[in-house]
Backbone as CSV, one residue per row, in Angstrom:
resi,resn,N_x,N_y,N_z,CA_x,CA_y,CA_z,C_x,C_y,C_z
1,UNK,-106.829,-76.831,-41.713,-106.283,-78.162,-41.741,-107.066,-79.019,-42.727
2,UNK,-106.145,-79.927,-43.515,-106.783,-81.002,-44.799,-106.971,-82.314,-44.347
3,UNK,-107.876,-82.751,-44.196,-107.980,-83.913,-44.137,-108.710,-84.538,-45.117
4,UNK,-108.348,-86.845,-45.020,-108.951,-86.771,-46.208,-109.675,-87.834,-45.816
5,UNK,-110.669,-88.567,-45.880,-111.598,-89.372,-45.338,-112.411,-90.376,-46.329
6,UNK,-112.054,-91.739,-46.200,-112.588,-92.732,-46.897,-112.991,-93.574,-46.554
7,UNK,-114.571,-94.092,-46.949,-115.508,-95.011,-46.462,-116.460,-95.649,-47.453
8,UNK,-116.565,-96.634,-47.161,-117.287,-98.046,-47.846,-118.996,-97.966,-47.250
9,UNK,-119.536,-98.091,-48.275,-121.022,-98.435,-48.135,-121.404,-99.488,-48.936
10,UNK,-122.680,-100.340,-48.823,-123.697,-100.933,-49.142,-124.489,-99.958,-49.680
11,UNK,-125.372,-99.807,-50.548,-126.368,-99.414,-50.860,-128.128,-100.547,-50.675
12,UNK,-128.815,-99.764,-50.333,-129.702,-100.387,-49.801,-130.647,-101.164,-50.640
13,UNK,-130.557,-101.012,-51.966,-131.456,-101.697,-52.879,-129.651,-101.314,-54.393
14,UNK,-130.014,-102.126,-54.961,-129.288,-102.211,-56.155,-129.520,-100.278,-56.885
15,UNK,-128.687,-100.153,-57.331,-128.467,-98.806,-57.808,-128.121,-98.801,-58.976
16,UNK,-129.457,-97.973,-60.024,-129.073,-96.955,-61.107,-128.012,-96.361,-61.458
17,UNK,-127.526,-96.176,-62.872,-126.737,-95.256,-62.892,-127.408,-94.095,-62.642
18,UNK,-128.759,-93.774,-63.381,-128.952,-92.330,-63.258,-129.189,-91.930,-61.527
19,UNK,-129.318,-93.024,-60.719,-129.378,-92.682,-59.348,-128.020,-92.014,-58.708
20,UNK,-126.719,-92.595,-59.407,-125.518,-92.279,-59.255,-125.155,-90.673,-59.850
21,UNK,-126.054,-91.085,-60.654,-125.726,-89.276,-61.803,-126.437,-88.364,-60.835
22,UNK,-127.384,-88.696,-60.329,-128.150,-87.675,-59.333,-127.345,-86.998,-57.878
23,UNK,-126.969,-88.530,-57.547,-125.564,-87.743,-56.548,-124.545,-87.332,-56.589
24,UNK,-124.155,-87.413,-57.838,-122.897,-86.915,-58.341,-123.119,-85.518,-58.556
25,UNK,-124.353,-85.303,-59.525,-124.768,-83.563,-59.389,-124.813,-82.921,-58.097
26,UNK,-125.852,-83.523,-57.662,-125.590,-82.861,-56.057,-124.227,-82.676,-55.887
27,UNK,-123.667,-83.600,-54.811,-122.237,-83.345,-54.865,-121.203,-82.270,-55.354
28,UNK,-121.774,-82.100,-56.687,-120.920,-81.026,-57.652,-121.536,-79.832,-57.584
29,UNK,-122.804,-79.627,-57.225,-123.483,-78.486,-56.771,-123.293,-78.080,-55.424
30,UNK,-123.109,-78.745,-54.378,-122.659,-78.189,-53.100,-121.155,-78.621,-52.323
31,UNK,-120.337,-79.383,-52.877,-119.050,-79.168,-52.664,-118.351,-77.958,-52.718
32,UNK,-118.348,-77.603,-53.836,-117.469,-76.019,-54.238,-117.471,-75.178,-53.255
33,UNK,-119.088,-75.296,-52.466,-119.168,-74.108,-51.843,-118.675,-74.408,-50.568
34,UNK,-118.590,-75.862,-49.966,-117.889,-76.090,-48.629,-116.446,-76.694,-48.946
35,UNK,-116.035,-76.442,-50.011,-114.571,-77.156,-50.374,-114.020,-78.251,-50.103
36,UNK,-115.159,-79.085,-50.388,-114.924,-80.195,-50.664,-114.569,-80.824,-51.911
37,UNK,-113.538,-81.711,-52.435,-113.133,-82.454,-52.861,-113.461,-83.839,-53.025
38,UNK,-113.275,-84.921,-53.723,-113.262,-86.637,-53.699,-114.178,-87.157,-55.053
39,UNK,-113.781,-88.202,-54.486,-113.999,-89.385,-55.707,-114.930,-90.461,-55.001
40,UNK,-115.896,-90.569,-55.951,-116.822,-91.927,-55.797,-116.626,-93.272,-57.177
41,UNK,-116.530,-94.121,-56.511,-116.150,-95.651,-56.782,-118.015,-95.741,-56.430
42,UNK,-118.361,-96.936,-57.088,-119.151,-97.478,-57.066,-118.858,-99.248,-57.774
43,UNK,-120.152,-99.900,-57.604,-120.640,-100.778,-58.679,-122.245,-100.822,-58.202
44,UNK,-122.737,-102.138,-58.622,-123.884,-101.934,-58.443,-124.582,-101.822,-56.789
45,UNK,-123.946,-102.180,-56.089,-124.435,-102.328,-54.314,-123.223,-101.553,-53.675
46,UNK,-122.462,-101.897,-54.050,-121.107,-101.126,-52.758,-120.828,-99.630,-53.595
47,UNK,-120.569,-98.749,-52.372,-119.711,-98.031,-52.629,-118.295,-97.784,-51.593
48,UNK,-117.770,-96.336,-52.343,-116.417,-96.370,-52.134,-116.131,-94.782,-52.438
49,UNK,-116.063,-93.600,-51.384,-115.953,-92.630,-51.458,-114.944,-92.022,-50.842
50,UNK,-114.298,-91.072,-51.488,-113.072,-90.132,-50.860,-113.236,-88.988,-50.401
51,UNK,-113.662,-88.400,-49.708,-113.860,-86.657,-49.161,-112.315,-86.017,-48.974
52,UNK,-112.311,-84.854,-49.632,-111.102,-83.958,-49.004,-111.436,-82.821,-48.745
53,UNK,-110.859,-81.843,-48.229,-111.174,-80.542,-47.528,-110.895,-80.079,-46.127
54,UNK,-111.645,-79.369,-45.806,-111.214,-78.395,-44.362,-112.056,-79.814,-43.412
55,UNK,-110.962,-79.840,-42.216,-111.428,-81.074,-41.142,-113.612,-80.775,-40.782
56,UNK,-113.753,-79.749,-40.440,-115.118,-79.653,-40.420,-115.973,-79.977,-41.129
57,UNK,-115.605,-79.273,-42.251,-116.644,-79.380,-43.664,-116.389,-80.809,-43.862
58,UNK,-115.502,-81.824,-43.780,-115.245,-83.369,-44.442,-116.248,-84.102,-43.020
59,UNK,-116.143,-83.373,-41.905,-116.945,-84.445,-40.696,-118.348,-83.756,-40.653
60,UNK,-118.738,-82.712,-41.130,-119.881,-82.790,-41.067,-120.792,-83.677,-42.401
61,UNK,-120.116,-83.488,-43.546,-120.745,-84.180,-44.594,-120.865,-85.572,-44.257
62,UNK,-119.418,-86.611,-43.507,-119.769,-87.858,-42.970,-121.289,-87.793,-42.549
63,UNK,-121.041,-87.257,-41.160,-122.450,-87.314,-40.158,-123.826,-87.443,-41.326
64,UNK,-123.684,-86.657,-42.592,-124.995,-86.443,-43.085,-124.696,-87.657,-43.797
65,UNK,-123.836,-88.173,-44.485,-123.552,-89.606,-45.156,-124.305,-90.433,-44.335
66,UNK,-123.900,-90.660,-43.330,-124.177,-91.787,-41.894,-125.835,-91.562,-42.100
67,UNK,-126.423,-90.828,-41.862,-127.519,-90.777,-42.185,-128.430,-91.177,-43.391
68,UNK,-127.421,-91.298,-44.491,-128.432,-91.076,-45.744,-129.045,-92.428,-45.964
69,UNK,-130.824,-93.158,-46.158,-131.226,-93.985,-45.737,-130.932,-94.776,-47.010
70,UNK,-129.870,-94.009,-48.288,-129.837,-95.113,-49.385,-128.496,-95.680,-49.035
71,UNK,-128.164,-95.415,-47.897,-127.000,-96.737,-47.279,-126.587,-97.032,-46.094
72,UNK,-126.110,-98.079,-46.293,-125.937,-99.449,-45.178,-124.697,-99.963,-44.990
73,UNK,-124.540,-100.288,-43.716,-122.965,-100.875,-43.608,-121.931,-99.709,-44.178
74,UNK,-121.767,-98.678,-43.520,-120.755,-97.811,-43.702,-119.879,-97.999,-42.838
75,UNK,-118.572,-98.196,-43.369,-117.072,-98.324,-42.390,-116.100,-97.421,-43.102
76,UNK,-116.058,-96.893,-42.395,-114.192,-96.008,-42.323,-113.325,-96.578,-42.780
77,UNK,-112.654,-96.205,-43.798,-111.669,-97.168,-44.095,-110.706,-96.233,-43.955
78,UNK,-110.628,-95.404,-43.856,-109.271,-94.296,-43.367,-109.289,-92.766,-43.391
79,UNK,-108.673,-92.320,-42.421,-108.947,-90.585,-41.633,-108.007,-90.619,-41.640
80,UNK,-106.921,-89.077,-42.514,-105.984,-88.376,-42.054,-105.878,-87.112,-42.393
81,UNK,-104.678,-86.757,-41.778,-105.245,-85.202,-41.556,-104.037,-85.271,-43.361
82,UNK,-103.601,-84.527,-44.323,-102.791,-84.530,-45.283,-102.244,-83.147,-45.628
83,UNK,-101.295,-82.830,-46.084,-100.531,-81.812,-46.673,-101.186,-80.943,-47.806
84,UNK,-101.446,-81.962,-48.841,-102.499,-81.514,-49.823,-102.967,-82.220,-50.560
85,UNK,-103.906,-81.767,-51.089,-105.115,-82.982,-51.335,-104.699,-83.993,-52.738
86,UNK,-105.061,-85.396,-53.409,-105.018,-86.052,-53.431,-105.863,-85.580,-54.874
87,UNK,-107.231,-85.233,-54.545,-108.316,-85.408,-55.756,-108.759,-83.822,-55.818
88,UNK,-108.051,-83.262,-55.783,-108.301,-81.503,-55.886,-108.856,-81.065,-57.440
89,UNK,-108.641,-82.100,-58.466,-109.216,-81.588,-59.908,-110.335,-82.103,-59.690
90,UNK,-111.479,-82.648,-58.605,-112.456,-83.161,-58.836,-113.495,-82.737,-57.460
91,UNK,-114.647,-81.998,-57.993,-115.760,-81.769,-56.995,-116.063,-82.953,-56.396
92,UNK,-116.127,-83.750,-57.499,-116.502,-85.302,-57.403,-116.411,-86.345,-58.189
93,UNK,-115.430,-86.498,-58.403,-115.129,-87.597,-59.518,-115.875,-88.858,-59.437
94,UNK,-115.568,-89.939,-60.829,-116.452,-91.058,-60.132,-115.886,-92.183,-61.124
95,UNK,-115.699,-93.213,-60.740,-115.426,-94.922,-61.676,-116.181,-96.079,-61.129
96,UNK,-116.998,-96.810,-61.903,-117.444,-97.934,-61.593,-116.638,-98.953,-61.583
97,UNK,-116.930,-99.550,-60.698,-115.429,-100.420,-59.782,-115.704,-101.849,-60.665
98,UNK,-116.989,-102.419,-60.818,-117.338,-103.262,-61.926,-116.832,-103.468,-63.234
99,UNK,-116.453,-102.285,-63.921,-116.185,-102.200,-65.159,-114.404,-101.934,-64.585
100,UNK,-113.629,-101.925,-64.192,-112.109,-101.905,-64.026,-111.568,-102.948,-64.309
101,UNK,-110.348,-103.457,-65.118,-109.777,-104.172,-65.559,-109.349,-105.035,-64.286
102,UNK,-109.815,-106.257,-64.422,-109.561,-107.375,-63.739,-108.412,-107.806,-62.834
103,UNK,-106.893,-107.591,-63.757,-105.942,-107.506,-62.882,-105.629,-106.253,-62.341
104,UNK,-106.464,-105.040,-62.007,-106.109,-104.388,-62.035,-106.699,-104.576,-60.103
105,UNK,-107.720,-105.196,-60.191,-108.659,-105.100,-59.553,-107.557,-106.602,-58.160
106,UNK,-107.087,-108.021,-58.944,-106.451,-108.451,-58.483,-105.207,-108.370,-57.441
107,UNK,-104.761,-106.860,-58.287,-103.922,-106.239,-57.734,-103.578,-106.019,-55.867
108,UNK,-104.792,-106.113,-55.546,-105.067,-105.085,-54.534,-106.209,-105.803,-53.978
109,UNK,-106.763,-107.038,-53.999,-107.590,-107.909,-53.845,-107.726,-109.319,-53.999
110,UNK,-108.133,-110.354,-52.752,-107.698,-111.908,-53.494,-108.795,-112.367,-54.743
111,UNK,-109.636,-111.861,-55.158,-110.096,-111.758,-56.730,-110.850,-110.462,-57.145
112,UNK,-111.322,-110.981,-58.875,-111.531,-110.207,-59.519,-112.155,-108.741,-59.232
113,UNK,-112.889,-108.818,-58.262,-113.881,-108.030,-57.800,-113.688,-107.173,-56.299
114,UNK,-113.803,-106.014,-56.666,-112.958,-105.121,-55.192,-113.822,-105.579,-54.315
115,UNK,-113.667,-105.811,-52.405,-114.915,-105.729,-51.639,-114.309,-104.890,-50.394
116,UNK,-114.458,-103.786,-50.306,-113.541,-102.689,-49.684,-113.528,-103.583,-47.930
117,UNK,-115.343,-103.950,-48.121,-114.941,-104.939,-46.455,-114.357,-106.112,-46.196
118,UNK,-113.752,-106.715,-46.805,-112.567,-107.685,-47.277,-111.340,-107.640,-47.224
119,UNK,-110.542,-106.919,-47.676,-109.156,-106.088,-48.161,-109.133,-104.600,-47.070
120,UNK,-108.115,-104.393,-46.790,-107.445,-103.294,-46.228,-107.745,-102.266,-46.652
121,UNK,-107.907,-100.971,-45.376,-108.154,-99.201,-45.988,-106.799,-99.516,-46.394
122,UNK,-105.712,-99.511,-46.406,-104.568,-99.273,-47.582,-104.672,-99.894,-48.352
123,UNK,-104.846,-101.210,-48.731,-105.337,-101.421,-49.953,-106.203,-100.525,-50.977
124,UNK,-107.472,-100.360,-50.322,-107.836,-99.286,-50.754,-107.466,-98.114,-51.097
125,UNK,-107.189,-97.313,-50.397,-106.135,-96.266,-50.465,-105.374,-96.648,-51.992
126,UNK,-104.871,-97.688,-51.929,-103.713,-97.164,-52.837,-104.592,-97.707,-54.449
127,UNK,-106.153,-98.573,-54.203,-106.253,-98.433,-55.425,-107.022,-97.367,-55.968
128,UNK,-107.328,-96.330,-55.005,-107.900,-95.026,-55.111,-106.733,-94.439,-55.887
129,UNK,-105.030,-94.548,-55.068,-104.363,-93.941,-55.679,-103.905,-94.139,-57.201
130,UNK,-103.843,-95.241,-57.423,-103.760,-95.758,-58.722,-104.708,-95.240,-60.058
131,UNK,-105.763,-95.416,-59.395,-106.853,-94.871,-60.117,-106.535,-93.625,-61.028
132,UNK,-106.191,-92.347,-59.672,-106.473,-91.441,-59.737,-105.224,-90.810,-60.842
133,UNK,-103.768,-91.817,-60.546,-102.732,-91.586,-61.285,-102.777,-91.897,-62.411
134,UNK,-103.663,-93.176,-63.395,-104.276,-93.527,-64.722,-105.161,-92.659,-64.997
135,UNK,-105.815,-91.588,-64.668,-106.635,-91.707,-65.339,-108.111,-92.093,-65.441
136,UNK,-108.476,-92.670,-64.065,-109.644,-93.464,-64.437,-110.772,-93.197,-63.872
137,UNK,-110.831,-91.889,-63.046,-111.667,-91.180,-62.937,-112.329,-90.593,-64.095
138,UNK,-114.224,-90.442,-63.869,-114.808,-89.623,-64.909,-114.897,-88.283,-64.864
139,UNK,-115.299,-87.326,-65.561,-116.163,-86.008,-65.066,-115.469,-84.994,-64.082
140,UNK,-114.034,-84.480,-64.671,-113.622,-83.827,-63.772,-114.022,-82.620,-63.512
141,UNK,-114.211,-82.025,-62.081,-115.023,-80.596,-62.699,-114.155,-79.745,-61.714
């Protein structure tokens, strides 16, 4: 069974890119092997992550998320079980939510600037989906 699982963090001190490049490797180094899937959104403090894969492998990686002490304020923004996956060309894709075109960002938010704890998991959701249909993911692997 596929499920696909998306949640909002804080990061606990302002964040590097190369801090981002570091989890993104990870990520791309041990996804494959538990078949996992998704996309990370960032900017400089929030994030914004998508997990897909087998229902186990996506809830155990949460649990270790929930744990990880470089973040804070993690909420669920949406669990379902899906047909097929969504972000399957990507171990781990990734877009800085900062640098996204403004109305793009309006879209789907009452201003410029996404705040996933603000706006709706469907909101979200669909500007994940948008995203993913432009194009605007990096680093597909």
């Amino acid at each position: 069974m596929l499920v696909r699982l998306i949640y909002a963090s804080r990061a606990c001190t302002p964040i590097a890119q190369e801090q981002v490049d570091a989890i993104l490797a990870t990520a791309r180094r041990h996804n494959p092997a538990s078949g996992i899937t998704g996309v990370l959104c960032h900017s400089e403090d929030v994030f914004v992550q998508a997990l897909e894969g087998g229902r186990e492998q996506v809830n155990q990686l949460y649990a270790r998320l929930l744990q990880d002490p470089r973040h804070k304020d993690v909420i669920l923004l949406c669990y379902e079980e899906v047909g097929v996956r969504r972000y399957s060309s990507w171990t781990m894709g990734k877009v800085r939510l900062d640098k996204l075109n403004r109305s793009l960002l309006l879209k789907y938010s009452s201003t410029g600037v996404l705040n996933p704890y603000d706006v709706s998991g469907c909101a979200t959701v669909a500007l994940l989906e948008e995203l993913a249909e432009t194009g605007a993911f990096a680093v597909r692997d």
